[in-house]
C-alpha positions as CSV (number, residue, x, y, z in Angstrom):
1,X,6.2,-30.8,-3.0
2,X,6.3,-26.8,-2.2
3,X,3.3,-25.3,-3.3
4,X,2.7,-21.4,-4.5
5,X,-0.5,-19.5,-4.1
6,X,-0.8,-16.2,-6.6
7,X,-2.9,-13.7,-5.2
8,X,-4.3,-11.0,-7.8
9,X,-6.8,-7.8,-6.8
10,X,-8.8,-7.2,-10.0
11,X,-10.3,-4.2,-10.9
12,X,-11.6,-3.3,-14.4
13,X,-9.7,-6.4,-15.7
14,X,-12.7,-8.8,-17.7
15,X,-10.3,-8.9,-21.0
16,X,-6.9,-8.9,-19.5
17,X,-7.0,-11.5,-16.3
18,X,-7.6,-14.4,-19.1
19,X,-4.1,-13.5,-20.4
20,X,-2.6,-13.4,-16.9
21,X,-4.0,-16.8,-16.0
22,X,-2.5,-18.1,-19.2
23,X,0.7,-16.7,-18.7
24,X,0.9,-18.4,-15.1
25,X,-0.5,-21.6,-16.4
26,X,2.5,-22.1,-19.3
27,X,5.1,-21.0,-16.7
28,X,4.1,-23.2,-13.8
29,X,4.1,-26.2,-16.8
30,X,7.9,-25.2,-16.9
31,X,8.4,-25.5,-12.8
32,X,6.9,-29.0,-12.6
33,X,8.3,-29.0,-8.5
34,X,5.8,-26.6,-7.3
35,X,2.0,-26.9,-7.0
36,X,0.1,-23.9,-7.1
37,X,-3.4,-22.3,-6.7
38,X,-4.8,-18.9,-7.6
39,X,-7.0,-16.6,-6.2
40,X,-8.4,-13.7,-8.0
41,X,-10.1,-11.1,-5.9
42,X,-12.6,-8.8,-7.3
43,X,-12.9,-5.4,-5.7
44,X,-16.4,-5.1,-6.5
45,X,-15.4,-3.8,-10.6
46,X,-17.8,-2.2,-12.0
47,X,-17.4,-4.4,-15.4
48,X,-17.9,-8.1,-15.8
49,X,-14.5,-9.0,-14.7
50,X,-16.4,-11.2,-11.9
51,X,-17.9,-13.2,-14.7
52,X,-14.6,-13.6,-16.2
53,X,-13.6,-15.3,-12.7
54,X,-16.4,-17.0,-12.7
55,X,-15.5,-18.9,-16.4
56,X,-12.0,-19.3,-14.9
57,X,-13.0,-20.5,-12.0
58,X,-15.5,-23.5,-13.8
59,X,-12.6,-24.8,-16.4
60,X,-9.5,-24.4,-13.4
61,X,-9.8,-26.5,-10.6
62,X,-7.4,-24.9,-9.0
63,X,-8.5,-21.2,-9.5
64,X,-10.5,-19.8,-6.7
65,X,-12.7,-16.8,-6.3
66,X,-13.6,-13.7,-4.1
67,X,-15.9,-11.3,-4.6
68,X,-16.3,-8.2,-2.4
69,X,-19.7,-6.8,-1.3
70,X,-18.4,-2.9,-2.0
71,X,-15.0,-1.8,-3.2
72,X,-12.3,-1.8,-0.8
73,X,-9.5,-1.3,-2.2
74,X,-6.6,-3.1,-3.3
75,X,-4.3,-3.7,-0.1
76,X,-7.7,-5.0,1.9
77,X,-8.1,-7.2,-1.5
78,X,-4.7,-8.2,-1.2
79,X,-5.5,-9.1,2.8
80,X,-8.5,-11.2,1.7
81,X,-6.1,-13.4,-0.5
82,X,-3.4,-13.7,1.6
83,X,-6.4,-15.1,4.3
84,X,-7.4,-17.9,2.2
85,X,-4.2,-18.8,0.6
86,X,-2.0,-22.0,2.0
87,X,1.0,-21.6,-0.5
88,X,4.6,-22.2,1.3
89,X,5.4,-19.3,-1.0
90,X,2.5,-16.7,-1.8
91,X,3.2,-14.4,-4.8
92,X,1.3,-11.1,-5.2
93,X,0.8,-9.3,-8.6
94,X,-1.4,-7.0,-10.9
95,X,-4.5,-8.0,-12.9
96,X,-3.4,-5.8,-15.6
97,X,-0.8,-7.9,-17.5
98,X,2.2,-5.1,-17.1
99,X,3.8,-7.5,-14.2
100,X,5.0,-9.9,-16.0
101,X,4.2,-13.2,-14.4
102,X,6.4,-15.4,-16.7
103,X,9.2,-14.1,-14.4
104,X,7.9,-15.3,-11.5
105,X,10.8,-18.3,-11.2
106,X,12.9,-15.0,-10.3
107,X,11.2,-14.0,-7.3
108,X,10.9,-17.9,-5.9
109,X,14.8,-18.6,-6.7
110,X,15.6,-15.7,-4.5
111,X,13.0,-16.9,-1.3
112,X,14.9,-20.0,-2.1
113,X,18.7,-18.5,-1.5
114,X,17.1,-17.7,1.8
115,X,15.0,-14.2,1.8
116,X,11.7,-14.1,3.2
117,X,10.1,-11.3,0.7
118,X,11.0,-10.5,-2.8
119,X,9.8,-7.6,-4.4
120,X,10.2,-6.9,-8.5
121,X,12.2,-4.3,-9.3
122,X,11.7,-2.1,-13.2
123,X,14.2,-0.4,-15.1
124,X,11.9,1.4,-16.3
125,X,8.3,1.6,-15.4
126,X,5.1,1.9,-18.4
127,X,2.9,4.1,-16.2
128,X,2.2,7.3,-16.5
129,X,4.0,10.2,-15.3
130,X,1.1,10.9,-12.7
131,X,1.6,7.0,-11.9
132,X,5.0,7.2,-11.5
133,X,5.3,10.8,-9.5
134,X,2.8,9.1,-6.9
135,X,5.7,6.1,-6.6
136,X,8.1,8.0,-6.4
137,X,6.4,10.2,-3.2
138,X,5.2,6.4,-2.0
139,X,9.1,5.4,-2.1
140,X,10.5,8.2,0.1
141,X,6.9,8.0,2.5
142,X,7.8,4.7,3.2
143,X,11.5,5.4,3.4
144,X,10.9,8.1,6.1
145,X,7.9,6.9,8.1
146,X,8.4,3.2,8.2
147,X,12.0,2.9,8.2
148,X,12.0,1.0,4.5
149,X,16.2,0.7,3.8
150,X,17.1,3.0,0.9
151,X,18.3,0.6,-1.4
152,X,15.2,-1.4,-1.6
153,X,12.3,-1.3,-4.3
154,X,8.9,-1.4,-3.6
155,X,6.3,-2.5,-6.0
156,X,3.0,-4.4,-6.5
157,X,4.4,-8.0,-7.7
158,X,6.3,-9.8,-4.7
159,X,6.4,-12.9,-3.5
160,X,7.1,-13.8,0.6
161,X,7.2,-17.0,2.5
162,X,4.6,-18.6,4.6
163,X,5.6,-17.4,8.0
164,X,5.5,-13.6,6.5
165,X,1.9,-14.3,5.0
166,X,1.0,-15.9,8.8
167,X,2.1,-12.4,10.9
168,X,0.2,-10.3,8.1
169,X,-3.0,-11.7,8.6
170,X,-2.9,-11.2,12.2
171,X,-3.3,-7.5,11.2
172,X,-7.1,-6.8,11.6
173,X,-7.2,-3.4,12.0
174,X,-9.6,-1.3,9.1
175,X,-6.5,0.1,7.5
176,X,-4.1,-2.9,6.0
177,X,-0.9,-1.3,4.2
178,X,0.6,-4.0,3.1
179,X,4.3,-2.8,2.4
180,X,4.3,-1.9,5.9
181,X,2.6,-5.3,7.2
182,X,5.9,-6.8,5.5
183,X,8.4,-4.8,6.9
184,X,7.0,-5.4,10.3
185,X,7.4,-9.1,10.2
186,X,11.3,-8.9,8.2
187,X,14.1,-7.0,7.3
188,X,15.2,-10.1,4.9
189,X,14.0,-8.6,1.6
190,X,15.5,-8.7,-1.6
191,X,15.0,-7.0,-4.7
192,X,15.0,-9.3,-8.2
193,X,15.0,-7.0,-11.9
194,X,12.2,-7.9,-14.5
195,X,10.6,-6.1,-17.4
196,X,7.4,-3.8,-16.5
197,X,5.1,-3.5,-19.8
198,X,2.9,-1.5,-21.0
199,X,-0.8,-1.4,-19.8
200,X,-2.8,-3.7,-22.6
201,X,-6.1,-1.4,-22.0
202,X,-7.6,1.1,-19.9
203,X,-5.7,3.2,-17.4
204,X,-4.9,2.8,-13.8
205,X,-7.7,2.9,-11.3
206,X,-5.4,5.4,-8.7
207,X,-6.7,8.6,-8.7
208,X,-5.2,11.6,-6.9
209,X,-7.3,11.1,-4.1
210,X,-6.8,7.4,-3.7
211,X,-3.1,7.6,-4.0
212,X,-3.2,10.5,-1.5
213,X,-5.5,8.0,0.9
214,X,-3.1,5.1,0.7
215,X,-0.1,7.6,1.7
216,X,-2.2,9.3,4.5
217,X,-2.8,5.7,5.4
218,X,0.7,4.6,5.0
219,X,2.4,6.6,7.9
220,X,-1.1,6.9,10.3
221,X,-1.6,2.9,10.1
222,X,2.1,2.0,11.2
223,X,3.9,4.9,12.3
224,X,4.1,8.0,15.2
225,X,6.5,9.9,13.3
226,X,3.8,12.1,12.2
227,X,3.0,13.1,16.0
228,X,6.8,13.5,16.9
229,X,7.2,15.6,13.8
230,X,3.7,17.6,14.6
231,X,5.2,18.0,18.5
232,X,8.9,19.5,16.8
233,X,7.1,22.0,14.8
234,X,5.3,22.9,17.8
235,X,8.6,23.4,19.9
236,X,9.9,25.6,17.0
237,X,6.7,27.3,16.7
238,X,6.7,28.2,20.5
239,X,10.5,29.1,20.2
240,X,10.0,31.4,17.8
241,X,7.1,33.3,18.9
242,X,8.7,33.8,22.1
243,X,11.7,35.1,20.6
244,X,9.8,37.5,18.4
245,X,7.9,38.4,21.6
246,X,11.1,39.2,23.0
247,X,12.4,41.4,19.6
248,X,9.0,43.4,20.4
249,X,9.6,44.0,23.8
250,X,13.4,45.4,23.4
251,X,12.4,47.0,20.5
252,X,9.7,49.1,22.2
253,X,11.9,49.6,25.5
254,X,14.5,51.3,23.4
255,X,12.6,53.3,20.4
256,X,9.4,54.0,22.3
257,X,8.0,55.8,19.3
258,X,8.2,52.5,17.3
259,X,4.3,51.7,16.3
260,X,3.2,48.4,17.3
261,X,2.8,46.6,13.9
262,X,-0.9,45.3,13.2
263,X,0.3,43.3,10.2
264,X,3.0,41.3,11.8
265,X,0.5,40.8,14.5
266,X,-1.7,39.4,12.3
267,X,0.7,36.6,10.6
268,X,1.8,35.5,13.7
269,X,-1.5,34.7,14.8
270,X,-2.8,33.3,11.4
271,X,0.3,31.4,11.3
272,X,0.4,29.8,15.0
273,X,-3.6,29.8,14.7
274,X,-3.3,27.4,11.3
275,X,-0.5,25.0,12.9
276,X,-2.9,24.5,15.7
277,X,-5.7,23.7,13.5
278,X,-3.0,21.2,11.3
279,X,-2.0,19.7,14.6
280,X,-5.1,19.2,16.0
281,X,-6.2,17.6,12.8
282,X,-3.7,14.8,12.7
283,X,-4.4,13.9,16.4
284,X,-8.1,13.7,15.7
285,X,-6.5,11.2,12.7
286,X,-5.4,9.1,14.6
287,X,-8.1,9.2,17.1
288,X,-10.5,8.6,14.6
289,X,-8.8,5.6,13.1
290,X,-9.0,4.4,17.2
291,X,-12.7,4.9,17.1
292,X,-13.0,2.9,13.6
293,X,-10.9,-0.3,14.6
294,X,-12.4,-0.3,18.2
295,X,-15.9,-0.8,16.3
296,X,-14.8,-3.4,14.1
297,X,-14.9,-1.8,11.3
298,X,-14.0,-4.3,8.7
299,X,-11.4,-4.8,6.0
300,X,-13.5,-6.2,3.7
301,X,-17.0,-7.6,3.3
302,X,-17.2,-10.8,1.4
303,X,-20.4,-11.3,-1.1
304,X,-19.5,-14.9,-2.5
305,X,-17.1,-17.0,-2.8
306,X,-16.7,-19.4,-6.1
307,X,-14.7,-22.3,-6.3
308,X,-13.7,-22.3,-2.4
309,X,-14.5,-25.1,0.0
310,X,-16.1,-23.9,2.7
């Protein structure tokens, strides 16, 4: 008997993870062929939500708890799960009840016709428009950077098989992404259409400045387009202050009286002087995520675990 493992970051989610665990529970009644675990990560949430794993984790045997030491963030929650988890299939999605897992017989069906990830695809998304402007510059991030194929959707509930889950934990680097971990182990992915709900309460915990991180992170972590595209704009900086160099020199030899422009002078420098700078600054980028992973910085820092044989 095939066995699925559900693997679900929480954050801010005390009152709605109860409803997601039930919602799992009646639809795994209805696929009697699988076995199945669960195992709810908390990302250090400010709330009680790891009391409400705790109370899970006493009346479900087979529901298992991690709690972080600081917050990390959801992709190195994500990482943490995947670790521990033994599924054949392993099936990621959110805490906040707007993926509906009651569709999750989709996403298996289609590992079983032979793909080796499924991601959830919405007709139409509940988040907000600041939600869904950040997908939508996630979407052509990943598209450009990491080579994702055009056609496919990327979201946060998927499910991939065992030998996907195996190569993604081998990353142990400080900065998991995990879209990218995915498309480095296959190119088999498929895409399956459910409904996307609306949040049941609070908001989303992305802010500008974490969705900004994960992008930043996105194409630094797996990708040297960046540095290709930093040497280009170089070349075409070069070029083109050499040709203007050139303009100013005809210019001069044949109108002598022409004044040498202080302004134009000015740009050019400000403008060569700030790609340098912008240059220089993605280098030391990358550099410094070098000097981080060479230390060992961690992905995550466990406090305690609940329910989990040691």
């Amino acid at each position: 008997m095939k066995k699925i493992s559900f693997v679900i970051p929480c954050y801010h989610s005390e009152h709605t993870l109860p409803h997601v665990i039930a919602e799992i529970e009646e639809k795994m009644q209805t696929m009697e062929q699988y076995r199945y675990d669960v195992f709810l990560v908390n990302d250090c949430s400010p709330d009680d939500t790891l009391g409400t794993i705790r109370r899970l984790c006493e009346t479900h045997e087979n529901i298992r708890g991690i709690d972080f030491a600081k917050n990390f963030g959801q992709h190195s929650a994500l990482m943490a799960g995947l670790r521990y988890s033994d599924g054949d299939y392993v099936v990621c999605l959110d805490d906040d009840g707007q993926t509906p897992a009651n569709e999750v017989d989709k996403l298996i069906l289609k590992l079983e016709e032979g793909y080796d990830a499924v991601y959830a695809s919405y007709d139409h998304k509940q988040h907000s428009a600041f939600r869904n402007l950040g997908s939508r510059v996630n979407e052509r991030m990943t598209r450009s950077m990491l080579g994702k194929p055009a056609e496919l959707y990327i979201s946060s509930y998927f499910a991939v098989k065992r030998f996907v889950v195996e190569d993604m934990i081998r990353y142990e680097n400080s900065y998991p992404y995990i879209i990218g971990l995915v498309l480095r182990a296959t190119r088999n992915i498929a895409n399956v259409p459910v409904d996307h709900r609306e949040r049941e309460e609070g908001s989303s915990g992305y802010t500008f400045k974490k969705l900004f991180a994960l992008w930043f992170n996105g194409f630094t972590a797996f990708s040297v387009k960046p540095l290709r595209i930093a040497t280009a704009l170089g070349a075409i900086s070069a070029a083109a202050g050499f040709l203007y160099g050139f303009y100013t020199i005809i210019k001069r030899l044949l109108n002598p009286d022409v004044p040498m422009g202080f302004s134009s002078l000015m740009s050019a420098l400000v403008f060569f002087g700030g790609m340098i700078m912008l240059m220089l600054g993605l280098i030391g980028e990358y550099i410094g995520r070098i000097y981080i992973s060479l230390n060992n910085s961690p992905q995550y820092v466990i406090r305690e675990k609940i329910n989990m044989d040691e």
